[in-house]
C-alpha positions in Angstrom: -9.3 1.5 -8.8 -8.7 4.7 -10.8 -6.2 4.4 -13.8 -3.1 6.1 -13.7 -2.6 8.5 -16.3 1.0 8.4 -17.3 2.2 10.4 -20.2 5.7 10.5 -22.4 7.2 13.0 -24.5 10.8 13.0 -26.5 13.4 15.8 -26.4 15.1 16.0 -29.6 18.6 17.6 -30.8 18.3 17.4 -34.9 22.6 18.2 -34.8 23.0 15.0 -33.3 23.0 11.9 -35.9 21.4 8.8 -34.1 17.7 7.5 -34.6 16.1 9.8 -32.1 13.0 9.5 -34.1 12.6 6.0 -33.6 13.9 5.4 -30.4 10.5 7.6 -29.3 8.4 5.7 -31.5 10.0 2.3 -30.1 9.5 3.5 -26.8 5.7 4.3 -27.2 5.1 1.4 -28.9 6.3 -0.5 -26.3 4.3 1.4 -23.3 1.2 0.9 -25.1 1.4 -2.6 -24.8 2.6 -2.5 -21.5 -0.4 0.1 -20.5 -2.3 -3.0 -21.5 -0.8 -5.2 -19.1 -0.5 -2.9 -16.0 -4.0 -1.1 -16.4 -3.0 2.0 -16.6 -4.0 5.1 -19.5 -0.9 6.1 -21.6 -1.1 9.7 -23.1 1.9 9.6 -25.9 3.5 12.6 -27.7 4.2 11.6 -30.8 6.4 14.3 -32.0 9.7 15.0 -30.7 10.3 18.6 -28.6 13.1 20.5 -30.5 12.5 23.8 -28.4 11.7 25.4 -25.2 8.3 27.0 -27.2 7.7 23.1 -27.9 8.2 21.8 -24.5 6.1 24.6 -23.5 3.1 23.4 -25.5 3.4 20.2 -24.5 3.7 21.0 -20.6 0.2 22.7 -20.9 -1.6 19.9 -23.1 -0.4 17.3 -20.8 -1.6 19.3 -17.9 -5.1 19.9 -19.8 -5.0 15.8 -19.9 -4.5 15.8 -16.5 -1.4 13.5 -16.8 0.1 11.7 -13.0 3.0 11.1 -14.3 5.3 12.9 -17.0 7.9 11.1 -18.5 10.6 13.3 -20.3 12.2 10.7 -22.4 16.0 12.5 -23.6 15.5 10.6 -26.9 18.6 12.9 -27.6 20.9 15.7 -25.7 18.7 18.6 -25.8 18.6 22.0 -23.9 18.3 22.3 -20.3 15.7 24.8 -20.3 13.1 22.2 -22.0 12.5 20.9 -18.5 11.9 24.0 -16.8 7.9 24.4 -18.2 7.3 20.9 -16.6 7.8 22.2 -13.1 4.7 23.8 -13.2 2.6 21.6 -14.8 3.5 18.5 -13.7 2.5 16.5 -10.6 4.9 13.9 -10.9 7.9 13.8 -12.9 10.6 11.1 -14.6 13.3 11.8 -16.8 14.7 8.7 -18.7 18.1 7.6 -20.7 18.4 5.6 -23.8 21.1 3.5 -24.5 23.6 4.5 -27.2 22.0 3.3 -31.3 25.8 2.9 -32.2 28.9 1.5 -30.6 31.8 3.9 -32.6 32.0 7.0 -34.8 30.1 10.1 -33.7 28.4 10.1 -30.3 24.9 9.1 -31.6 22.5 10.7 -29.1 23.9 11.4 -25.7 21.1 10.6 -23.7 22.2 10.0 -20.5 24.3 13.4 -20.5 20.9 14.7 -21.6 19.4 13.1 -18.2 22.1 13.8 -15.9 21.5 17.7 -16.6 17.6 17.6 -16.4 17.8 15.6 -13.3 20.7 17.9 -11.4 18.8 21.0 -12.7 15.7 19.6 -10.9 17.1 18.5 -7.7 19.4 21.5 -7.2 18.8 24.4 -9.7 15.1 24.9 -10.5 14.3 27.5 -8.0 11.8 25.5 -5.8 10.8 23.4 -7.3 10.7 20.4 -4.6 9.2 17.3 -5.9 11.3 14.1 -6.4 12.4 13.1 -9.8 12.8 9.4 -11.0 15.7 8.6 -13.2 15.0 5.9 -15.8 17.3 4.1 -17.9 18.2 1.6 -21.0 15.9 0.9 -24.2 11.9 -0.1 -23.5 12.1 -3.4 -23.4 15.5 -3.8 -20.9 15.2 -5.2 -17.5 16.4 -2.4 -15.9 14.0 0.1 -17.6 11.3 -2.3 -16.9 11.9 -2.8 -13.2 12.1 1.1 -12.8 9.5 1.9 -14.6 6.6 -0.9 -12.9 7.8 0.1 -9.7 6.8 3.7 -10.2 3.5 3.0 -12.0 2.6 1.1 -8.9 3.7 3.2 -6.5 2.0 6.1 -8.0 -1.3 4.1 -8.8 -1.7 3.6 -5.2 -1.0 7.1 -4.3 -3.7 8.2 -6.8 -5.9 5.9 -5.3 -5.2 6.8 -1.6 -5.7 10.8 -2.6 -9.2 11.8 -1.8 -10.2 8.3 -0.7 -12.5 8.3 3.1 -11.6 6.2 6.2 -14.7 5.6 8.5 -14.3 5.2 11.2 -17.3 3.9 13.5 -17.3 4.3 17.2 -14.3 6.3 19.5 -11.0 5.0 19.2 -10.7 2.2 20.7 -10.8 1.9 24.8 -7.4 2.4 25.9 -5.5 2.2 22.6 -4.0 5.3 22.5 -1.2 4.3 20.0 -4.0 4.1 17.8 -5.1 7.7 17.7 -4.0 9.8 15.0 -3.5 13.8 13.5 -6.6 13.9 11.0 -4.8 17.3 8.9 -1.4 15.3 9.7 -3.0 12.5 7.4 -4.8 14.8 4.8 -1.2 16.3 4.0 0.5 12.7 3.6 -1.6 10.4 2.3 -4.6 13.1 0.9 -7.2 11.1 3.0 -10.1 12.2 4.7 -11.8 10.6 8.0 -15.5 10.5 9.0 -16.5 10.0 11.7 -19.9 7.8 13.1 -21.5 6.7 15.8 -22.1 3.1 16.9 -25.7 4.0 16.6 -25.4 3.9 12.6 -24.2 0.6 12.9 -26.6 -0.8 15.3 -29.9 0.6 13.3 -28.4 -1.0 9.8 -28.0 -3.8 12.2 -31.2 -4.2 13.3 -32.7 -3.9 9.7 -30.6 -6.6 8.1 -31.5 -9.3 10.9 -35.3 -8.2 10.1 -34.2 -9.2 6.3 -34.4 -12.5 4.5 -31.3 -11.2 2.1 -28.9 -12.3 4.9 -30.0 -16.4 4.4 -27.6 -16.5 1.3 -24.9 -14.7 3.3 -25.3 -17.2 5.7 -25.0 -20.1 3.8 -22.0 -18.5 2.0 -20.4 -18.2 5.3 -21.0 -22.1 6.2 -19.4 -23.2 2.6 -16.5 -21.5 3.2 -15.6 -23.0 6.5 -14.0 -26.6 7.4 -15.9 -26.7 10.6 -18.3 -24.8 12.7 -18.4 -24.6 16.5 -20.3 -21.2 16.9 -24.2 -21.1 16.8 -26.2 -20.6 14.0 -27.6 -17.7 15.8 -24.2 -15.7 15.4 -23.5 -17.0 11.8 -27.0 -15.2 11.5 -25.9 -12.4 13.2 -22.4 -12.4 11.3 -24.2 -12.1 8.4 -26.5 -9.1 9.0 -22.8 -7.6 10.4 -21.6 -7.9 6.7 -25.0 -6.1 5.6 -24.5 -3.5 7.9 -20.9 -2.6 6.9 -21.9 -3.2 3.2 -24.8 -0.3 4.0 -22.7 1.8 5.9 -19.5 1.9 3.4 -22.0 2.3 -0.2 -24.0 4.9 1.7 -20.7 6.9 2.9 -18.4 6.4 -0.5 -16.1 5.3 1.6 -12.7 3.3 0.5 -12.3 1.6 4.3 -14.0 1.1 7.7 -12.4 0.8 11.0 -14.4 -0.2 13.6 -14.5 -0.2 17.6 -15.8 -3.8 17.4 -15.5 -4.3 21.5 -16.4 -3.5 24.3 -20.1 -2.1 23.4 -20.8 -4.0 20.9 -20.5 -7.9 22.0 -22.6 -6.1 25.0 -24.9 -4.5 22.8 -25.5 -7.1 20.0 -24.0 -10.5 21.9 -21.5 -10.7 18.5 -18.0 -10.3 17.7 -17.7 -9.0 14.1 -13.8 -10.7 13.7 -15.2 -13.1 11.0 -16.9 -10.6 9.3 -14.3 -8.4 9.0 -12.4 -11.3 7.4 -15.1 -11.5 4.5 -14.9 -7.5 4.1 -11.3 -8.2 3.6 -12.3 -10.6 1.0 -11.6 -10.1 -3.1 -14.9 -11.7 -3.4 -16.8 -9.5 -0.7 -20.2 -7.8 -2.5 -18.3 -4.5 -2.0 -15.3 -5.3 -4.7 -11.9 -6.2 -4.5 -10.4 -2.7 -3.2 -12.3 -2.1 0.3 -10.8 -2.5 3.3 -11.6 -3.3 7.2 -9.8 -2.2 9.3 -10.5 -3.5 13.7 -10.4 -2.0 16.7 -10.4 1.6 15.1 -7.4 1.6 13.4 -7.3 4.1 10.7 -3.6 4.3 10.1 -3.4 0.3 10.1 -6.4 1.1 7.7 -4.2 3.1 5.7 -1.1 0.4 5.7 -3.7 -2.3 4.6 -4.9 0.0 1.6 -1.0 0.7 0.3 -0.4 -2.7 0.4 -3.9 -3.6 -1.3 -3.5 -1.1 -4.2 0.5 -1.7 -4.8 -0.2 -5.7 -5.1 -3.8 -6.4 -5.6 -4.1 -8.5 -3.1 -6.0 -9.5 0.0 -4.3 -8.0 3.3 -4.6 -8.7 6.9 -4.1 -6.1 10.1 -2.4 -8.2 12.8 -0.6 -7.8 16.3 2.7 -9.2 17.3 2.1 -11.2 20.2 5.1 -13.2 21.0 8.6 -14.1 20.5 11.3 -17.4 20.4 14.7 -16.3 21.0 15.9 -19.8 20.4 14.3 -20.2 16.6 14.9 -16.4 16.6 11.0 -16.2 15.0 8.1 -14.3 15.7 4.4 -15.1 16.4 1.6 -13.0 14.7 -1.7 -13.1 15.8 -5.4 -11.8 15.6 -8.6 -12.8 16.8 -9.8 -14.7 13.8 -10.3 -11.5 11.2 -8.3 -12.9 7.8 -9.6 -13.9 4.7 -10.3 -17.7 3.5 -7.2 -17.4 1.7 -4.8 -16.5 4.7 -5.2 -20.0 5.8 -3.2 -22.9 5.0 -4.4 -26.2 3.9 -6.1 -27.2 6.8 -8.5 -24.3 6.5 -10.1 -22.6 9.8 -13.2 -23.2 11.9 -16.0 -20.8 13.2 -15.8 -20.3 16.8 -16.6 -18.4 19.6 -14.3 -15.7 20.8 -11.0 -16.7 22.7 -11.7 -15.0 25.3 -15.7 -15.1 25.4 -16.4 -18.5 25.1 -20.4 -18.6 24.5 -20.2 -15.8 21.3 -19.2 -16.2 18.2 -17.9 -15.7 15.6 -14.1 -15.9 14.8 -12.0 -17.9 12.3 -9.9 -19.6 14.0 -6.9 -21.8 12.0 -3.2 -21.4 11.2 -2.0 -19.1 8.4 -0.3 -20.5 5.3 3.0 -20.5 4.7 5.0 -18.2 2.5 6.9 -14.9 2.3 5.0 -11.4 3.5 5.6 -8.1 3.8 4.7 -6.2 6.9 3.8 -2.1 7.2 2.7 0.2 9.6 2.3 4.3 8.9 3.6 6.8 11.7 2.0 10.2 10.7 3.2 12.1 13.8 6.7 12.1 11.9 6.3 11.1 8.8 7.6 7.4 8.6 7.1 4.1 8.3 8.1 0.3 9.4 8.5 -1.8 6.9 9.5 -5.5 7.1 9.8 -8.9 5.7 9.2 -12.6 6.9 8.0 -16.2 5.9 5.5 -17.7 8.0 6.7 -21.5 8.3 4.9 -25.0 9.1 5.3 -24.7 13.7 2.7 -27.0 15.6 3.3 -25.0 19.0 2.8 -22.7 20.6 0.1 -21.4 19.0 -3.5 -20.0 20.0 -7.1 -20.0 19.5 -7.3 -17.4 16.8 -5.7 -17.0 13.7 -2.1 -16.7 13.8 1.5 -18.1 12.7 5.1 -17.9 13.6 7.2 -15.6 10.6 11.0 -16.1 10.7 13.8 -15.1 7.9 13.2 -11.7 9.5 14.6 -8.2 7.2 13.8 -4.9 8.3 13.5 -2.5 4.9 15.3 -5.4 3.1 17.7 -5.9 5.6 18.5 -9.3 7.4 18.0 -9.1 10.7 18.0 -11.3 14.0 14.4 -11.2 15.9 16.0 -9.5 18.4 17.1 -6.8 16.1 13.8 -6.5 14.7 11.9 -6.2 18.1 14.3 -3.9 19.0 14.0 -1.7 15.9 10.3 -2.0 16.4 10.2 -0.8 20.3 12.6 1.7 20.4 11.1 3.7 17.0 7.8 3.1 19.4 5.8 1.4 16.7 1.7 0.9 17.2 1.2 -2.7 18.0 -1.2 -3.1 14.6 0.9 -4.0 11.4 -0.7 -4.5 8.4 0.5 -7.9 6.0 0.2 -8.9 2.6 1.5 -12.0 1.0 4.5 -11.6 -0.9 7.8 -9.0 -0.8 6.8 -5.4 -1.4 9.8 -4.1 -0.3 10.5 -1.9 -3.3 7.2 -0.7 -4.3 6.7 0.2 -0.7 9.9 2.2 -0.5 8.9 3.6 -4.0 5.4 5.1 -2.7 6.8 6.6 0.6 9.9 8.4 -1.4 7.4 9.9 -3.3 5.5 11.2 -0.5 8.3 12.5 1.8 7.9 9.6 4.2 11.1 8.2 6.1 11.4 4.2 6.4 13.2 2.7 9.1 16.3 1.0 9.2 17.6 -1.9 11.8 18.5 -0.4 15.0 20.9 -3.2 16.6 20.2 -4.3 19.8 22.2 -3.2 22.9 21.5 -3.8 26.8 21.0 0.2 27.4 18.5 1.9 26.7 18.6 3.4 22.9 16.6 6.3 21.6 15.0 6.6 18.0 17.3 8.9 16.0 15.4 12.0 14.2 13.7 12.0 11.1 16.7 11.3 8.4 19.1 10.0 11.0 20.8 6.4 11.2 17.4 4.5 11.4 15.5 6.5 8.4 15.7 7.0 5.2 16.2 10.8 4.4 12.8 12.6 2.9 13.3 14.0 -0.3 
C-alpha cells in the first residue's frame, strides 16, 4: 500500500511566554517514532510560523511535497489569517491543541483558543472553502491525541489507497442481481475508483493456458495442505488451481487493486468449476498477488469496494457475505456464502473441499463454520452517498447451519449502537440495503466512520422496528449521519 504523507507545522506567538518551541519539537519527535510504527512518511517543519508570509511559504513547500495531510499544530495563539494559505494547498487538513506548560501565572500558550478560531474560521468563514477539518487535542503522547490522531492516519491511508485504484470486473453483472449494479462516475466522485470492464472470454483463454501448464501442480498441492478434508475431485482442485492462475494473469496484466467476477451461470457450464474456493485464496494475505488484492463474487464491485476499506483500514483478510437467515428467539443472525473465505475465517475445526451446495458433482467450495469473535460489517450505497455499517460476534451454534461457509453473529449494533435483530433487519430493509455485506474480524467502527466523514458519505443509524410500513428518511435525516 502507498504511504501516507502526513505533514506538521507550528504556529507561534513570540508575546506569549510558554515553551512553544519545544512543545513543536516534542511533538515531532514523537510522530517520527510513531511514523515508524504506523507506516506512514512524516514531513516535519521544524521552525515555528510567526507570520502570514511564513505560513505562506510553508503552505507551498508542503504542497510541492505533496503532503495528504496537513497538521497545523497551534503550538501557541497565533493569527487567524495563518490558516487561510492552507485552504488552497492542502488536500486534507487538521488543526491541533496543546495542553497548557503551566498551571498558574500568565496564560502560557493558549492553544486551544488558538484552535477553536482556526477551526470556526474553516467551517464557517473561509469563503468556500468546503473540506472537513479534524480537531486534535492534548500533548503527543496523551491518549486522546493518540486515538485521534491513528484514526485519521488510517482513515486517510485507505482513502489514498482507494483513489485511482481499478475494479475489474469480469463478465455482466450478475443474472438478475440488480441491487448489484452501480453509477461508474457516481463511484469515481466518492471513492476516486475506476471500473474495467472484461469479457468472460479473457478469463476462459488464461484458463485454458494455465491447465495446459505444469506451474499449477504446486498450486495444487498448496490447496490440499491447507484443507482438513477433501470431498471434491482432484480434477476440480486441478481446475481450482489454474482458476487462481487465471485471476493472478488477469489482475497483474490489468494493474488492477480487485476483481469481481460473474462466477455463475456460464461459467460452471462452460468450465464444469465453481471458482468459490478460489476466491477464498485470492482473499488470502498469503495469495502470490500480496496481501492488499481483493475478490470480490457474483460481480459485486461496491461489495468490492467495502471489502478494500475494510482491508486497507485494518490490514486484514475480509470476506463478502449474504445474510441468509434469522432467530427471533436468540435474537441472532445467520451469515452465509458458498464457501469463498480465507483459511483463517474458520474456526478450529477447519473446512473441507466440496462440491457446490447446490451442484453436487462440481467442486470446489470450502465448506466449514466460521470462527468465533467480534466483526464488523459494511456495505457502500453510491446512489446516495451512504453506508451500513454494523457490529456482531459470531458465537459457538451447532444448528441450523448449511453446507457452505457460514455462522450465526449475535450482540448486534448498528453504527455502534445496540440493537435487537429485529431492529437491525429492519434498519437494513427499510434503507433497502444490497444483500452483499462485506466483514472483517474485529470492530472498525470508528475508523470506518472516520473515512466516510471525510468523503461526505452518510452512515446509517437504527431505524426501530414498527408493524407499518416505514420509509428511509433523506440523506442527513434521523437514520444518517449529516455529510459534511
Amino acid at each position: 500500500m502507498e504511504k501516507l504523507k502526513v505533514a506538521l507545522a507550528g504556529t507561534f506567538r513570540p508575546i506569549f511566554k510558554g515553551d512553544m518551541k519545544s512543545v513543536l519539537r516534542h511533538s515531532i519527535d514523537v510522530l517520527k517514532k510513531k511514523s515508524v510504527e504506523m507506516g506512514f512518511e512524516f514531513i516535519p517543519v521544524e521552525k515555528g510560523m510567526e507570520t502570514l508570509s511564513d505560513a505562506e511559504v510553508v503552505a507551498k513547500e508542503l504542497e510541492a511535497k505533496k503532503a495528504d495531510l496537513v497538521i497545523i499544530q497551534n503550538s501557541s495563539f497565533a493569527d487567524g489569517d495563518m490558516i487561510l494559505p492552507f485552504f488552497h494547498t492542502s488536500p486534507r487538513l487538521a488543526v491541533w491543541a496543546v495542553e497548557e506548560t503551566t498551571d498558574s501565572g500568565p496564560l502560557p500558550l493558549n492553544s486551544f483558543c488558538a484552535t477553536n478560531l482556526y477551526i470556526s474560521i474553516a467551517g464557517r468563514y473561509s469563503n468556500g472553502y468546503d473540506k472537513p477539518v479534524k480537531w486534535l487535542y492534548g500533548n503527543a503522547d496523551t491518549e486522546i491525541f493518540k486515538r485521534r490522531f491513528e484514526t485519521t492516519v488510517r482513515a486517510l491511508t485507505a482513502i489514498k489507497n482507494l483513489k485511482g485504484a481499478k475494479i475489474l470486473q469480469i463478465g455482466e453483472t450478475e443474472f438478475g442481481y440488480h441491487d448489484l449494479k452501480y453509477d461508474t462516475a457516481k463511484l469515481n466522485k466518492i471513492f476516486g475508483v475506476s471500473v474495467e470492464r472484461l469479457e468472460l472470454d479473457e478469463f476462459y483463454g488464461e484458463f485454458d493456458a494455465a491447465m495446459k501448464n505444469g506451474a499449477i501442480d504446486a498450486k495444487v498441492s498448496d490447496i490440499r495442505k491447507e484443507s482438513s478434508g477433501i470431498v471434491a475431485s482432484d480434477g476440480d482442485l486441478r481446475k481450482s488451481a489454474g482458476a487462481e492462475v487465471a485471476f493472478e494473469k488477469i489482475i497483474t496484466k490489468h494493474n488492477a487493486a480487485a476483481v469481481s467476477f460473474r462466477c455463475w451461470p456460464e461459467v460452471p457450464g462452460k468450465i464444469s468449476l465453481m471458482v468459490c474456493s478460489t476466491i477464498g485464496r485470492l482473499n488470502q494475505a498469503n495469495s502470490a498477488l500480496g496481501p492488499d488484492k481483493v475478490a470480490a463474487t457474483e460481480t459485486d464491485v461496491l461489495g468490492a469496494i467495502s471489502m478494500m476499506t475494510l482491508k486497507y483500514l485494518t490490514k486484514r483478510e475480509v470476506v463478502l457475505m449474504d445474510l441468509s437467515g434469522w432467530d427471533m428467539k436468540t435474537d441472532s443472525i445467520y451469515i452465509w456464502h458458498c464457501g469463498n473465505i480465507p483459511k483463517s475465517w474458520f474456526d478450529k475445526s477447519g473446512f473441507k473441499l466440496a462440491n457446490h451446495f447446490n451442484r453436487d458433482q462440481m467442486g470446489t467450495v470450502r465448506e466449514g463454520k466460521m470462527k468465533p469473535g467480534e466483526l464488523t460489517a459494511l456495505r457502500f450505497l453510491e446512489s446516495d452517498a451512504s453506508a451500513f455499517l454494523a457490529n456482531g460476534s459470531f458465537y459457538e451454534r451447532e444448528k441450523p447451519i448449511y453446507k457452505g461457509c457460514s455462522s450465526w453473529m449475535n450482540d448486534l449494533k448498528v453504527n455502534g449502537q445496540r440493537t435487537s435483530s429485529q431492529d437491525f433487519m429492519n434498519t437494513l430493509l427499510v434503507n433497502a440495503v444490497p444483500h452483499h455485506l462485506a466483514y472483517v474480524d474485529e470492530d472498525a467502527t470508528t475508523d470506518v466512520n472516520e473515512f466516510c466523514s471525510w468523503l461526505g458519505i452518510g452512515v446509517m443509524n437504527p431505524i426501530p422496528y414498527k408493524d407499518y410500513l416505514q420509509r428511509p428518511a433523506p440523506l442527513g435525516k434521523q437514520n444518517l449521519n449529516p455529510k459534511f
